[in-house]
C-alpha atoms as an extended CHARMM CRD file, in Angstrom:
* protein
*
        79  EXT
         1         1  UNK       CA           -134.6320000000      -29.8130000000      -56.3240000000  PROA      1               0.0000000000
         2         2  UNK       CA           -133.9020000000      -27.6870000000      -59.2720000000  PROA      2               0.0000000000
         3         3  UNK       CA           -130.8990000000      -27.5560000000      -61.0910000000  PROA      3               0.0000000000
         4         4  UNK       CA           -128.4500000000      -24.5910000000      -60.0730000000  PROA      4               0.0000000000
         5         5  UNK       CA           -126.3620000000      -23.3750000000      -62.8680000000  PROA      5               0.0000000000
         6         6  UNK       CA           -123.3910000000      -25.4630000000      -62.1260000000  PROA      6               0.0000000000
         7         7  UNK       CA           -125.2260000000      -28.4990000000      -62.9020000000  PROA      7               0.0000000000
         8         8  UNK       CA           -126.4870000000      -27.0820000000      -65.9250000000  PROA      8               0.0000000000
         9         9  UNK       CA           -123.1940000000      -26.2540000000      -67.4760000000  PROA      9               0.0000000000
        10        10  UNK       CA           -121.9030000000      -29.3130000000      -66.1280000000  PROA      10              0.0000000000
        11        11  UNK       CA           -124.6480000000      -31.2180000000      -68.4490000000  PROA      11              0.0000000000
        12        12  UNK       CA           -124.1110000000      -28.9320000000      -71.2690000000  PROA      12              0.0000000000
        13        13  UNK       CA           -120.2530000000      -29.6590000000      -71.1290000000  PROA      13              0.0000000000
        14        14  UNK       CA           -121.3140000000      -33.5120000000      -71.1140000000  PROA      14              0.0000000000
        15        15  UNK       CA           -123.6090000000      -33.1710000000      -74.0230000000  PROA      15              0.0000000000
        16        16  UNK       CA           -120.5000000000      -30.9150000000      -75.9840000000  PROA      16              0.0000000000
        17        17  UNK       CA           -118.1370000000      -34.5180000000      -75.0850000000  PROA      17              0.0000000000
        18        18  UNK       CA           -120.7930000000      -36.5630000000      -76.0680000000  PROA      18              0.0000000000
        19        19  UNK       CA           -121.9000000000      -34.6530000000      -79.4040000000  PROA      19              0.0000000000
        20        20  UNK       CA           -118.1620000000      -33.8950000000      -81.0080000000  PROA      20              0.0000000000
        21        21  UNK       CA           -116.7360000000      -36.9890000000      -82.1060000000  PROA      21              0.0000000000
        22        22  UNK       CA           -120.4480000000      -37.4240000000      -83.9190000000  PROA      22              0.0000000000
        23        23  UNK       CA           -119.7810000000      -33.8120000000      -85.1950000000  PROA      23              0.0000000000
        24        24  UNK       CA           -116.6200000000      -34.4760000000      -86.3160000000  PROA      24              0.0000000000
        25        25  UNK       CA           -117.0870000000      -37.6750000000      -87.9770000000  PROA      25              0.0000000000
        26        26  UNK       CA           -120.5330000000      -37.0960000000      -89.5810000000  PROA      26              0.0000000000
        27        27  UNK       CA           -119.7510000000      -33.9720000000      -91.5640000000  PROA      27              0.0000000000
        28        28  UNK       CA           -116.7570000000      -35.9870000000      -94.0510000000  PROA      28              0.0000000000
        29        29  UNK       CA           -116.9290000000      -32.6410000000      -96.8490000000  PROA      29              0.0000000000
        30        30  UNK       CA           -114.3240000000      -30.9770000000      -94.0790000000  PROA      30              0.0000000000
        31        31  UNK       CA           -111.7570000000      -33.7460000000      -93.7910000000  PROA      31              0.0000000000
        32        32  UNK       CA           -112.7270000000      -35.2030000000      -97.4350000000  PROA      32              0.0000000000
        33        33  UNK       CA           -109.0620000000      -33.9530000000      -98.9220000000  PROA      33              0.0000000000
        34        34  UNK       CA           -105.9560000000      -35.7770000000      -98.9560000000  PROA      34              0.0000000000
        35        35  UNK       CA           -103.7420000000      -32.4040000000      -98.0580000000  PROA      35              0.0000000000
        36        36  UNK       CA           -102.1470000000      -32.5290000000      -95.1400000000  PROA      36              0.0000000000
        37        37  UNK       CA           -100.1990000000      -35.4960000000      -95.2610000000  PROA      37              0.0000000000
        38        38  UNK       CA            -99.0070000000      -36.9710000000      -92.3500000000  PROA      38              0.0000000000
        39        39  UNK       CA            -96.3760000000      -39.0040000000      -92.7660000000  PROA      39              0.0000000000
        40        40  UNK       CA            -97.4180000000      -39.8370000000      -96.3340000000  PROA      40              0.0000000000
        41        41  UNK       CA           -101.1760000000      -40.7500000000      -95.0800000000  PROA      41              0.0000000000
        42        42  UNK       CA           -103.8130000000      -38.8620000000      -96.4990000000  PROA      42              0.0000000000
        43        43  UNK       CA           -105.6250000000      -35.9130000000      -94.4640000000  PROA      43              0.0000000000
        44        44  UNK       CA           -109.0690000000      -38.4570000000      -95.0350000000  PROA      44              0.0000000000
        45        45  UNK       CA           -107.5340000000      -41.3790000000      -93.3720000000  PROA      45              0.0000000000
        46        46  UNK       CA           -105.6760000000      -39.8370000000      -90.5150000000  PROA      46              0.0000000000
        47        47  UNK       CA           -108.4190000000      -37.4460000000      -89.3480000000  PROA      47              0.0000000000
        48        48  UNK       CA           -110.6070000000      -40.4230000000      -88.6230000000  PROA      48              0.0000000000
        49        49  UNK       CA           -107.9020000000      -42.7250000000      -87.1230000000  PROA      49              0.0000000000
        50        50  UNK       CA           -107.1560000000      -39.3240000000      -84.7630000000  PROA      50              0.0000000000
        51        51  UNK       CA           -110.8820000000      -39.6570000000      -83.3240000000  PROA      51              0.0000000000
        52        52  UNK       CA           -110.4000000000      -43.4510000000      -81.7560000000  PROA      52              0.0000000000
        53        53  UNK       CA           -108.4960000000      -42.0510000000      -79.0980000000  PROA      53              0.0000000000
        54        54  UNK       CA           -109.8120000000      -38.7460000000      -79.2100000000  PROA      54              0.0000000000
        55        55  UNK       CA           -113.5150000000      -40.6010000000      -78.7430000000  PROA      55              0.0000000000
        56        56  UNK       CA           -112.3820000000      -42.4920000000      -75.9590000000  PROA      56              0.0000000000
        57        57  UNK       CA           -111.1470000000      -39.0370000000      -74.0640000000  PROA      57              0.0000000000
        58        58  UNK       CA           -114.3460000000      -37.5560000000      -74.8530000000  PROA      58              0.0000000000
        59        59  UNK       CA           -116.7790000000      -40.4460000000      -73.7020000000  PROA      59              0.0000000000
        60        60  UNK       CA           -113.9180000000      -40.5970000000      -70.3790000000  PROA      60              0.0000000000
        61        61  UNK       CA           -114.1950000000      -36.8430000000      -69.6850000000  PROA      61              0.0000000000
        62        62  UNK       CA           -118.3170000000      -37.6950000000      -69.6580000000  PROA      62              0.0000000000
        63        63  UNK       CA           -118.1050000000      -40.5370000000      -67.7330000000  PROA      63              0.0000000000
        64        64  UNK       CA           -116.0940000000      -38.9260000000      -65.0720000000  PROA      64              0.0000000000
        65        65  UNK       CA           -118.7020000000      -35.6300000000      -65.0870000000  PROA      65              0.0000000000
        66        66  UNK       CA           -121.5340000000      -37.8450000000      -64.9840000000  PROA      66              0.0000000000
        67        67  UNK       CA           -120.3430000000      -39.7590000000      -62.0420000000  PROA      67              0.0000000000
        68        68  UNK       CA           -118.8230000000      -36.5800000000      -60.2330000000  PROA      68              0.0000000000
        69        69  UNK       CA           -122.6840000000      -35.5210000000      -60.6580000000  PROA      69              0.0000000000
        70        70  UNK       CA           -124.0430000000      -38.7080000000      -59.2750000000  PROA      70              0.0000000000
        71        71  UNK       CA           -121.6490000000      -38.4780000000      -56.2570000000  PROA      71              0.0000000000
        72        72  UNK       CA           -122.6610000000      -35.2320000000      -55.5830000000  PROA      72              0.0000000000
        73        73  UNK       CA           -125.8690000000      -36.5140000000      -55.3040000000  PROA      73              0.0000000000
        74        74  UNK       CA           -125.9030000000      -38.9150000000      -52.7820000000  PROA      74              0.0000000000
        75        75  UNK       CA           -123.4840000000      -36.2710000000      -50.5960000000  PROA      75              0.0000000000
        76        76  UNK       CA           -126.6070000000      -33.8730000000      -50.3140000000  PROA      76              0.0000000000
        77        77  UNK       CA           -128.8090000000      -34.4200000000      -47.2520000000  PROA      77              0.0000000000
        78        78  UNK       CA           -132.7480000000      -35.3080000000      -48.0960000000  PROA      78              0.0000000000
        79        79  UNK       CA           -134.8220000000      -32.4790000000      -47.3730000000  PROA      79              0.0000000000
């Protein structure tokens, strides 16, 4: 069966979870400044120590799309 466009933009909003914290780590020249401080901690060190938890909501939000996805599934009648 083909994909209907809810599945599709449920699998694009997986990739988008799966693909940020990469995006947001990989490319350092935007967070490679120590202004704003937080607390006296430099933008650099904060901005990464803000993705541990922010990866772990990402990879939960997938995980809980995915298998929402895999229970629909096995809902749907064989043909």
């Amino acid at each position: 069966m083909a994909p209907t466009g809810h599945h599709r933009l449920r699998r694009l909003a997986i990739a988008v979870l799966l693909l940020a914290p990469a995006a947001g780590l990989l490319w350092v020249p935007w967070y490679a400044g120590a202004d704003p401080r937080l607390a006296g901690t430099p933008f650099f060190y904060w901005y990464q120590l803000a993705w541990v938890p922010g990866c772990g909501l990402c990879l939960l939000a997938a995980y809980a799309l995915t298998r929402h996805d895999r229970d629909d599934r096995h809902d749907r009648p064989d043909p």
